[in-house]
N, C-alpha and C positions, 0 to 999 in steps of 0.2 A: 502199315507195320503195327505191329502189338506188342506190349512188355508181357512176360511170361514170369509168374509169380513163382520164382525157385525157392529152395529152403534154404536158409542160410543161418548164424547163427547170429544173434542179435547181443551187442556189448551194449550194456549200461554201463556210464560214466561218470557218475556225481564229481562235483568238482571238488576237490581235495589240495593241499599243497604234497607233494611227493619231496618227503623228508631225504634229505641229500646224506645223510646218516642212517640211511636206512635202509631200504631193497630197493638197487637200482639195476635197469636192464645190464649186465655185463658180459662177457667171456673169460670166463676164469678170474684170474684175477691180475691182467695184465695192467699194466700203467702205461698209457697211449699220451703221446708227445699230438699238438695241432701247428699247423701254419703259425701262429701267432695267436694274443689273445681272442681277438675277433673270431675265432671260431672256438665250438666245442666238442669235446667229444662225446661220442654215444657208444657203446661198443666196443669194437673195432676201427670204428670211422669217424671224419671231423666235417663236421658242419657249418656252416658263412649263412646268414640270413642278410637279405637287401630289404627293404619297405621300396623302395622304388618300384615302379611301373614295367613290366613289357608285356609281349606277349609272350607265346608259348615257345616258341623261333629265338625271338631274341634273349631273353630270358639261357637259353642254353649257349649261344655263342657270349653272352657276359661271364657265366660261369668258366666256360671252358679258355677265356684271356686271364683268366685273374692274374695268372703269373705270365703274363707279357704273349702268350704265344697256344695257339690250340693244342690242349694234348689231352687223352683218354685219361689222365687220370684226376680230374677233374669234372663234374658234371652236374646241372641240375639233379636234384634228389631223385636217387635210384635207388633207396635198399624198401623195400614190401614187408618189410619184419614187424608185424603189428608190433611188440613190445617195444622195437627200437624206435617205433614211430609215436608210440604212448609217452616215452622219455624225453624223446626232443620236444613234442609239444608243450609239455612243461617248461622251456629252456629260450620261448621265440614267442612273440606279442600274439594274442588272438587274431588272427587275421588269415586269409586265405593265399596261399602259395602255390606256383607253379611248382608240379616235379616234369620228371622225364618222362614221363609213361604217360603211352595215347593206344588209343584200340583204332583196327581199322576194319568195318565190315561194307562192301558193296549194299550200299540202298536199295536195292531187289532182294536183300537175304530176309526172310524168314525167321525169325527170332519166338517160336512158337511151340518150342519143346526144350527140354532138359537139355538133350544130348547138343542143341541148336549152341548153348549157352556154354558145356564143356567144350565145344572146340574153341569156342573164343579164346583169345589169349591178350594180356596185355603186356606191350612192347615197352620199350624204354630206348631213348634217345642217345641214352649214352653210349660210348666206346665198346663197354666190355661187354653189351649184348646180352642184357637179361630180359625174361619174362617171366610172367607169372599166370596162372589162372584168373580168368574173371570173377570165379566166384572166388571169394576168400573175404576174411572177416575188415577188411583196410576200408571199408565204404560206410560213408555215413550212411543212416538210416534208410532214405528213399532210394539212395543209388544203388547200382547204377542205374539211370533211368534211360533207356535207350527209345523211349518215343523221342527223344532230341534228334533222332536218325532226322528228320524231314530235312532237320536245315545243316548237316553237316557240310563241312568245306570239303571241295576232295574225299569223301567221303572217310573224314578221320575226326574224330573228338581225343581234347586232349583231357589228360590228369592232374585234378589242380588240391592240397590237401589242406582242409580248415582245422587249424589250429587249436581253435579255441573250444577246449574241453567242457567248457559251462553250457555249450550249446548243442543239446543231446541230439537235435536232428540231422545239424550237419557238420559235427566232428567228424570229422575224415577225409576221403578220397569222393571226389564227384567228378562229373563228365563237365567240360566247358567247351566254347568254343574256342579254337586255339588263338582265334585272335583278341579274345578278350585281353585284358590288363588285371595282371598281378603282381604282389611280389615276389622275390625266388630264395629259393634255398639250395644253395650250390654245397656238392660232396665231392668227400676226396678221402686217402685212406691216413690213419693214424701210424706215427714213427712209436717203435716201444722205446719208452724213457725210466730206467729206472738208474736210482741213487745208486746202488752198489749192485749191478748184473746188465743184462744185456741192455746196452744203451746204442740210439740209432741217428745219425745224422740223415736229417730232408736235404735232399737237393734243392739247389735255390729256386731253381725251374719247376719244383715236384714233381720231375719226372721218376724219382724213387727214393727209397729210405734206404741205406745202407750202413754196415757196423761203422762204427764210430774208430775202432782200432785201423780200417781201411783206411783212416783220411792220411793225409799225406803220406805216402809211401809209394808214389810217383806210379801208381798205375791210377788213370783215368776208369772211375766206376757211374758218374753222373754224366749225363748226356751232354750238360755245359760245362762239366767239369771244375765244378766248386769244392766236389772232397780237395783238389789239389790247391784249392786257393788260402796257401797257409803261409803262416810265419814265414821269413828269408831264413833259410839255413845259416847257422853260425860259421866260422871258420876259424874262429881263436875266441881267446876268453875275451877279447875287446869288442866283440861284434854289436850286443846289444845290451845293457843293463835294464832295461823295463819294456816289454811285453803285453799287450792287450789286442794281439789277434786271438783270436779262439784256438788253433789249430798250429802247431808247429813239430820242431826240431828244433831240440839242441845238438850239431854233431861239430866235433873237433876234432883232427885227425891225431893229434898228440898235444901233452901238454908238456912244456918248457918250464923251467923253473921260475925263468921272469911272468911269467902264464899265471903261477898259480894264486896269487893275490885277487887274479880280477876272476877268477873263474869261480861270479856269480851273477845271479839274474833275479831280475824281481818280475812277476809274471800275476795278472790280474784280470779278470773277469768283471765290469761291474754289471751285465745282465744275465749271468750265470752262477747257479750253486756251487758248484763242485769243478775240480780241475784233476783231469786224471794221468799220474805222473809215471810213465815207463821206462825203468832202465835198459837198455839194449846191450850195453858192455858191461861184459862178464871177463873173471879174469884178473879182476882189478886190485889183488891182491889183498892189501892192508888199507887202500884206498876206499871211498866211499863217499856217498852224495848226501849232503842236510838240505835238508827240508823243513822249514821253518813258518808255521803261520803268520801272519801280520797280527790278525787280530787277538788270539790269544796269547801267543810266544809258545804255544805248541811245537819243539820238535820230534821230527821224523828224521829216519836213515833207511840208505836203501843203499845194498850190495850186493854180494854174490848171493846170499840166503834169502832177498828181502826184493825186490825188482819192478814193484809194481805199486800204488799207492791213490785213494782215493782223499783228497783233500778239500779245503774248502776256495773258494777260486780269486785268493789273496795270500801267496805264500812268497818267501825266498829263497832261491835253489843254489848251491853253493857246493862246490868239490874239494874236497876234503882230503888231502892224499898227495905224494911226493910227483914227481916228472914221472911220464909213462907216455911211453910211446904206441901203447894199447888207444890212445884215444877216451874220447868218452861219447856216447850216442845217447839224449834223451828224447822221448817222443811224448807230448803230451797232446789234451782236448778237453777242450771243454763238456761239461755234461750236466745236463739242465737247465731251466730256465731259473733265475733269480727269483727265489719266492718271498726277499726279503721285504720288497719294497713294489709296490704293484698297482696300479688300478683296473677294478674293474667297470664296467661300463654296461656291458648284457651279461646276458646269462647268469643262473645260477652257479653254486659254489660254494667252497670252503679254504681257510688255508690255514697256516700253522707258522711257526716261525722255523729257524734251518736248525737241522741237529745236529750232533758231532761224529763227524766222522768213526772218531776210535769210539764213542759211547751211544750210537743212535738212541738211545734212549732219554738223552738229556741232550734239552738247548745250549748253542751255541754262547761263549761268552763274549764282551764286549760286540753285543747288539743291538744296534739303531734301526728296526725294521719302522717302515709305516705303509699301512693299506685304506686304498682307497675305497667305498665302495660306491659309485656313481648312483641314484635314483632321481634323475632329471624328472622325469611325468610327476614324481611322486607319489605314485603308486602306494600302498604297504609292502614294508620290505621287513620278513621277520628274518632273525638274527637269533642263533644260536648257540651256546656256548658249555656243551655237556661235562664238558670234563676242565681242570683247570688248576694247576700244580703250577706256584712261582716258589724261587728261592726266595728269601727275605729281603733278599736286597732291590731285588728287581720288580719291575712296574708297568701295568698296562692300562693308558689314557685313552677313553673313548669319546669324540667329539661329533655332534649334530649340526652339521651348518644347511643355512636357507637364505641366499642372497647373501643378505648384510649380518644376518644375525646366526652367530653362534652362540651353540649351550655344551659345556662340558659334564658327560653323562655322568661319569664317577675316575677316580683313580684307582684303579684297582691293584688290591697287593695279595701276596699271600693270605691275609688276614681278615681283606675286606675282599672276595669274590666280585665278578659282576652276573649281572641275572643270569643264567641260564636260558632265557628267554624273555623276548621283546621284539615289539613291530615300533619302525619308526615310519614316517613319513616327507620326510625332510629328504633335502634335495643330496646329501651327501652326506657319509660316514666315516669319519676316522679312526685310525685305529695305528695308535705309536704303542709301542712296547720298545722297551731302555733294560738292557742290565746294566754289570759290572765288568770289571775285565776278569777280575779273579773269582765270581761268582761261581757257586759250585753247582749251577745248574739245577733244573729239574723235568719233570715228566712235558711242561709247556701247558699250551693247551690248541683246539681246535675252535676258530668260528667258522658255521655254517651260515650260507644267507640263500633265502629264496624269496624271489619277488611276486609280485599282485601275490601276496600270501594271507590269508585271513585266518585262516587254520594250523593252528602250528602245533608240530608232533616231538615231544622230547623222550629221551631216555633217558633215564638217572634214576640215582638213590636219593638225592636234597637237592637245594637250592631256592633260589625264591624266581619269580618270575614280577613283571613290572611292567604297569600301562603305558599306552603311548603317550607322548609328552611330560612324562612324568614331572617334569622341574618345573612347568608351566611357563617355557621361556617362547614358546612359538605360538601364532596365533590359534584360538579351538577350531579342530574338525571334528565333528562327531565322526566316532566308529563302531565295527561290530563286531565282535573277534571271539576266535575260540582258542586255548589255548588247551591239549593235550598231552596230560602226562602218564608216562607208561613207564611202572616202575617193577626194575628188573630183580625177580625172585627167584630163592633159591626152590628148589623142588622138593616138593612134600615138607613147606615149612608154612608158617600162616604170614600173610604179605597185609602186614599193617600200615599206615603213612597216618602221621596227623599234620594237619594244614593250619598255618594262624595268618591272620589278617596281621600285619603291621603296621600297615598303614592304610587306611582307607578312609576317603573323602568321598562321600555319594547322597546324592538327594533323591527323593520319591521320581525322580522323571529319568534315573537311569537305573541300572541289571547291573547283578552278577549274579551267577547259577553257579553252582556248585554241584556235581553229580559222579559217584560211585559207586557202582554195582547199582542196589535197587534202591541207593541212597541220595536225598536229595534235599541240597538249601542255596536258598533264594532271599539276597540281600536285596535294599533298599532303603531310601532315606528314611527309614521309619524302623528298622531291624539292627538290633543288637547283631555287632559280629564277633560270633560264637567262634573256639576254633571247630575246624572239620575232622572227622573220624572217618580214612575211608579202610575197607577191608576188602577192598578188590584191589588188583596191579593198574588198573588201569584208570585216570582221574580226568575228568573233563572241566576245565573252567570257562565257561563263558562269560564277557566285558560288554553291554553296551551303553554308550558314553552320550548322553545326550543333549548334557551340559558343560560347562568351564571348569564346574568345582570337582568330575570327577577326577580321581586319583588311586593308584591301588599299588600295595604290596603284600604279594601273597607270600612265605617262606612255607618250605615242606621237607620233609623227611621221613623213613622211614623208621619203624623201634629198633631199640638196641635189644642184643640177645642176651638172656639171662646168663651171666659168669657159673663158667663151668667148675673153676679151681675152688677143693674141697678146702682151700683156706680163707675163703671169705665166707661170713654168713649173712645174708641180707637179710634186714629187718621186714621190709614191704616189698616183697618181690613182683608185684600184683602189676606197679606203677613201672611200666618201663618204655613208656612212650616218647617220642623227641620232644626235650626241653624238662623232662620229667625228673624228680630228684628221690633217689634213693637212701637210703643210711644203713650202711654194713661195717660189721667189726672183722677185726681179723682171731679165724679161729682159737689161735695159738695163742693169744692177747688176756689173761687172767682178770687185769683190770678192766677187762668189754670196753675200752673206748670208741665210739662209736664216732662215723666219718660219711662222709654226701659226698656222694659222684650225681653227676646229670649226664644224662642222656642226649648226647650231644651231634650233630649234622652227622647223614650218612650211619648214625648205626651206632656210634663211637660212644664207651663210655670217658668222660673227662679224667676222672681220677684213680681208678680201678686197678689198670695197668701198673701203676708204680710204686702199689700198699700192696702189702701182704705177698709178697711174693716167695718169700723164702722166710723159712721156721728160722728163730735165732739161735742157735748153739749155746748152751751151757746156762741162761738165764734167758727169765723173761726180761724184755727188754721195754720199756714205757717208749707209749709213741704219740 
């Protein structure tokens, strides 16, 4: 037998981190619910990695038990979609995994021409019966290599896909024997989960996803029938006063006047966001149902105009209204997972704290979120933190622990930010954010984290960015890190940033590189640090840390735009770069008193805004 040298297209892959805020593989822009945390999504579909051992055989019957029993819709890895398979590799350790897919050609075939090689197809193990072309881009470098044909089993080779991107020969898809020993990565399909629109309850079996509005309403739609496994139906206002099945009815077939005291219920979620509240009875004249948050004292009402309600999943539900023999019918569910309070363990990701229902734009009050993020190996885990609006009152504590020894990163307020960007090392990361009850909220903010990350990609206008170990509480590893900033500009404007060192501690035996467009500086124990001028969007700093003493705080921003209103006049309009201080009078001002604004994070001038705004009527006015 002989390999036949096809064309095929060749991927280069330098290893990068794939910024989780950035371009990721998706479809549209749906919001896909998994089994649980242990898996993730990609796409359309949820992913389960094992490190454990099988072969290719068993490997597919582990997958297809996960949930207690064999069904199609679970499988060793069957999707071929290079991009889908470029995203999970970022999301699962370097290492080589079993998928579904094996070829099968008789050992007397001929493999000596093109057309030999188009009929080939590869099969997939799973239920739903896919294949694909042999040729296609999913193969690492040398593969497929079909001189393996000598020693096939049965004349079949299986598909086994190496994960690890750093490795340009054999990232991908290659032929194995099916009895060798790997790990696996078992699929299955994504439930749509969103906050306010179509939301989908799994069956406990995964044999499907169905609406959420389906579950309890006494028709059997899951094959074990868990939509139906809900709350006991009420029967009077004394049935139940507190609630923590996900999934119910409140139905009463009239209310009595002795009735109407108790007809209320307190109803809670604690691994769930949201609780979604239906009125069913109409009719109800002058009557009508409160809905009251716990945590805020937020209420709601729901009647003949009002019937349906998305809240947060700690409320009081309470009838409001005379004797009626109309009944009352509520039907409620749970929807989402609790993002308040989480750990993760694998995978990559991001989270945010919960926002308010009536205001998605602003956090939740009286909030005690805390997230975990596990890095056992200890790996570099960079952390990112783009955007970042608190109210005043409110607080977010980031803590580093490694065995025995904790180090508190910073407290961060409104006022004091935390980096933007940072790699830590350490065995675990916390993260508590506290408001108030009455806090008026703000925008929140987003942390991104991607692990074995050495390269970290941000978007922003400011912030400062901050070496590992910064507080020097853990024992030195030397590192080597790049940090990239890509700063977002408006079009046909000039895209300036100046950079200052705040802090840095560095001796002749460690780097930092500093490099912008065709700009370029290079510190060292022996080098003044200057600040940086860069005049491109896009900034690259490079750390490597070879000693104890290093330390670094870089802070950046972009310039402020020169004030448009024809009632300031700037004396040095020249200087308007972050941190830079100007002096302008106001037009209208006889006596020219003259006044300093700086150029302040993000673009902002400090004092500008609240001088000179309005000419004063009838005299000049001393200011």
């Amino acid at each position: 037998m002989m390999t036949y040298n096809f064309f095929r297209v060749a991927f280069v892959l330098p290893y990068f981190c794939l910024s989780v805020q950035g371009s990721h593989y998706k479809v549209g822009d749906l919001k896909i619910s998994c089994p649980n945390d242990d898996w993730v999504s990609v796409g359309t579909n949820c992913f389960y990695h094992s490190s454990k051992a099988y072969d290719a055989h068993s490997g597919q019957v582990f997958c297809q038990k996960l949930f207690g029993q064999s069904l199609a819709t679970q499988s060793l890895l069957h999707t071929a979609n290079f991009y889908q398979l470029s995203e999970l590799a970022q999301h699962i350790p370097d290492a080589t995994f079993w998928t579904s897919f094996y070829i099968n050609v008789a050992v007397n075939d001929k493999i000596d021409s093109h057309d030999a090689f188009e009929k080939i197809r590869v099969h997939s193990r799973s239920l739903i019966n896919i294949s694909t072309p042999l040729i296609n881009p999913n193969w690492a470098k040398l593969q497929p290599n079909l001189l393996k044909g000598k020693t096939w089993h049965n004349g079949t080779l299986c598909v086994a896909f190496n994960a690890n991107k750093t490795d340009i020969q054999n990232y991908g898809w290659s032929l194995k024997q099916c009895n060798e020993l790997f790990g696996v990565i078992c699929q299955t399909f994504g439930c749509l989960n969103y906050t306010n629109g179509p939301s989908e309850f799994r069956c406990t079996d995964n044999s499907a996803c169905i609406p959420k509005a389906h579950m309890c309403d006494h028709v059997q739609d899951c094959l074990d029938n868990s939509d139906e496994n809900c709350a006991p139906e009420t029967e009077n206002c004394n049935n139940f006063q507190y609630q923590a099945i996900k999934n119910g009815r409140i139905k009463i077939d009239k209310v009595v006047n002795r009735d109407i005291s108790h007809c209320n219920w307190h109803i809670e979620f604690a691994d769930a966001d949201n609780v979604v509240i239906n009125l069913l009875t109409l009719g109800m004249s002058s009557s009508y149902i409160i809905i009251t948050e716990v945590e805020s004292g937020i209420v709601h009402q729901l009647d003949n105009n009002k019937t349906q309600i998305t809240v947060p999943a700690n409320v009081f539900i309470a009838y409001n209204g005379e004797a009626t023999h109309n009944g009352i019918e509520i039907r409620y569910h749970a929807e989402g997972n609790s993002i308040c309070n989480k750990t993760f363990v694998s995978w990559d990701g991001s989270f945010s704290p919960p926002m308010q229902t009536a205001h998605p734009n602003l956090y939740r009050t009286s909030t005690n979120c805390e997230w975990t993020i596990a890095n056992t190996e200890q790996k570099p885990l960079a952390i990112k933190i783009p955007r970042f609006w608190l109210a005043k009152t409110d607080y977010l504590l980031i803590y580093e622990f490694t065995n025995n020894i904790a180090s508190l990163l910073g407290n961060f307020t409104k006022y004091q930010p935390p980096p933007v960007a940072f790699v830590t090392m350490q065995q675990n990361l916390l993260f508590r954010f506290r408001t108030v009850k009455n806090t008026v909220g703000a925008d929140g903010f987003t942390v991104f984290f991607e692990r074995k990350c050495l390269e970290v990609t941000v978007e922003t206008t400011h912030g400062y960015i901050q070496s590992t170990n910064f507080n020097k509480v853990f024992p030195f590893v030397a590192f080597e890190q790049t940090y990239r900033i890509v700063v977002p500009c408006k079009p046909y404007t000039k895209c300036s940033t100046q950079l200052f060192f705040d802090h840095l501690n560095i001796t002749n035996f460690d780097d930092i590189t500093v490099k912008s467009g065709n700009k370029t500086q290079i510190l060292s124990g022996s080098t003044i640090p200057m600040p940086f001028r860069a005049e491109a969007p896009i900034i690259e700093i490079g750390m490597i840390a070879m000693t104890d003493k290093f330390s670094a705080k870089i802070t950046f921003s972009v310039d402020c735009e020169l004030p448009t209103s024809n009632r300031i006049r700037l004396i040095n309009p020249s200087t308007t770069s972050y941190r830079s201080i100007v002096s302008f009078g106001c037009t209208y001002d006889k006596n020219w008193h003259l006044f300093n604004a700086t150029c302040g994070a993000g673009g902002i001038w400090s004092d500008i805004p609240n001088i000179c705004t309005q000419q004063p009527k009838g005299k000049n006015i001393k200011l």
